[in-house]
N, C-alpha and C positions, 0 to 999 in steps of 0.2 A: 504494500500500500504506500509507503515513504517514497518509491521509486513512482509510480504514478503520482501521487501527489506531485513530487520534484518535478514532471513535466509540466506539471500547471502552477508556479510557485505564489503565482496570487491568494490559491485558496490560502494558505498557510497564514500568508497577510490578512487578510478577513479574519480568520480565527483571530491571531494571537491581539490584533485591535480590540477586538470587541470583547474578549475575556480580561484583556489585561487593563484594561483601563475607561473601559463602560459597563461589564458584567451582561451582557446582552445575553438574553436566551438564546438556544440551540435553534429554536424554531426560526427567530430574528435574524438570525446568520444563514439560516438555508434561504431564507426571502433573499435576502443580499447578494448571497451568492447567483441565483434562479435570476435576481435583475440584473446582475453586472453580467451576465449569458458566460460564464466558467464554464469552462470544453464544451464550448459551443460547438467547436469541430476541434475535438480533439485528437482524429487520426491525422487530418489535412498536414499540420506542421508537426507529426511526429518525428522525422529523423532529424529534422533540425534543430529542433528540443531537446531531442536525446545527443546529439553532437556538443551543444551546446552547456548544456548544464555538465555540474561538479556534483559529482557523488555526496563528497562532504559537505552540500549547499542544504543535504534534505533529509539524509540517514540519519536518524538518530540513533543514539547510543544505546543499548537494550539495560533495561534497569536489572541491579542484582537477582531477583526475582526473576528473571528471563534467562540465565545463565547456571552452567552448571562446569566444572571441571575435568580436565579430561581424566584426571582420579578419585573425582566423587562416585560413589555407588551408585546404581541403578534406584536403590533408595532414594537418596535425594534427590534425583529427577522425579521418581513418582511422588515424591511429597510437594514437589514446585507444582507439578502438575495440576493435581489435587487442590492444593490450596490456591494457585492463582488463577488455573484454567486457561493457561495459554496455549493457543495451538501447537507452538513450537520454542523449545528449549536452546540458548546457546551454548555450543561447547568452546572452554576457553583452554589453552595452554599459556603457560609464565605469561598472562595478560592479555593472549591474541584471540581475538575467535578463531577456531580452526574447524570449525562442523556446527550441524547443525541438527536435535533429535526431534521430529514430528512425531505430535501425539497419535496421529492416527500411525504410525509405524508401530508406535508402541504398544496401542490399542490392537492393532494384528497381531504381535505375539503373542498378547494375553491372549487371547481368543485361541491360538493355533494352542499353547499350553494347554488351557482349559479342557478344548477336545480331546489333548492326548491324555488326560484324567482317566485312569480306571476306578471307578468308583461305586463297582457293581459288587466289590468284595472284600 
């Protein structure tokens, strides 16, 4: 979503105006957005957008909470899971992201486990 966002960087402008120094409702921001016509044709100047923009103008940073280590246990990935319900977990090495674990990946092993339960005796 950060990367599509980044091709439209106006939206971002909209939001961060109107929470950080009027408190405008959610709804008051989609009207604004809807009149100022935000990807109004949003494929038309795709590659020039995407030539154009810097990675770092729009990725944000994943909060602790979104991140797990490449020697944490599979424990505390299901507990991040769990508790924050994000769809997907970062894997970090000495500081870097280097991976990435989706809950629905995760969500198929349990399932493939589960099946192979014998539980008839």
């Amino acid at each position: 979503m950060d990367v599509v966002q980044g091709l439209e960087p106006k939206y971002d402008k909209v939001d961060s105006l109107a929470y950080s120094r009027f408190h405008i409702s959610r709804a008051t921001i989609d009207r604004m957005k809807e009149e100022l016509r935000l990807w109004q044709r949003p494929l038309g100047d795709l590659c020039r957008k995407a030539y154009e923009v810097k990675v770092g103008d729009f990725i944000r940073a994943p909060s602790p909470e979104r991140m797990v280590d490449v020697d944490d246990s599979m424990d505390q990935a299901f507990h991040l899971f769990v508790l924050g319900r994000p769809d997907s977990l970062f894997v970090t090495e000495k500081g870097k992201i280097v991976g990435l674990i989706r809950f629905s990946d995760v969500y198929t092993k349990i399932v493939e486990v589960i099946k192979k339960c014998d539980l008839t005796g």
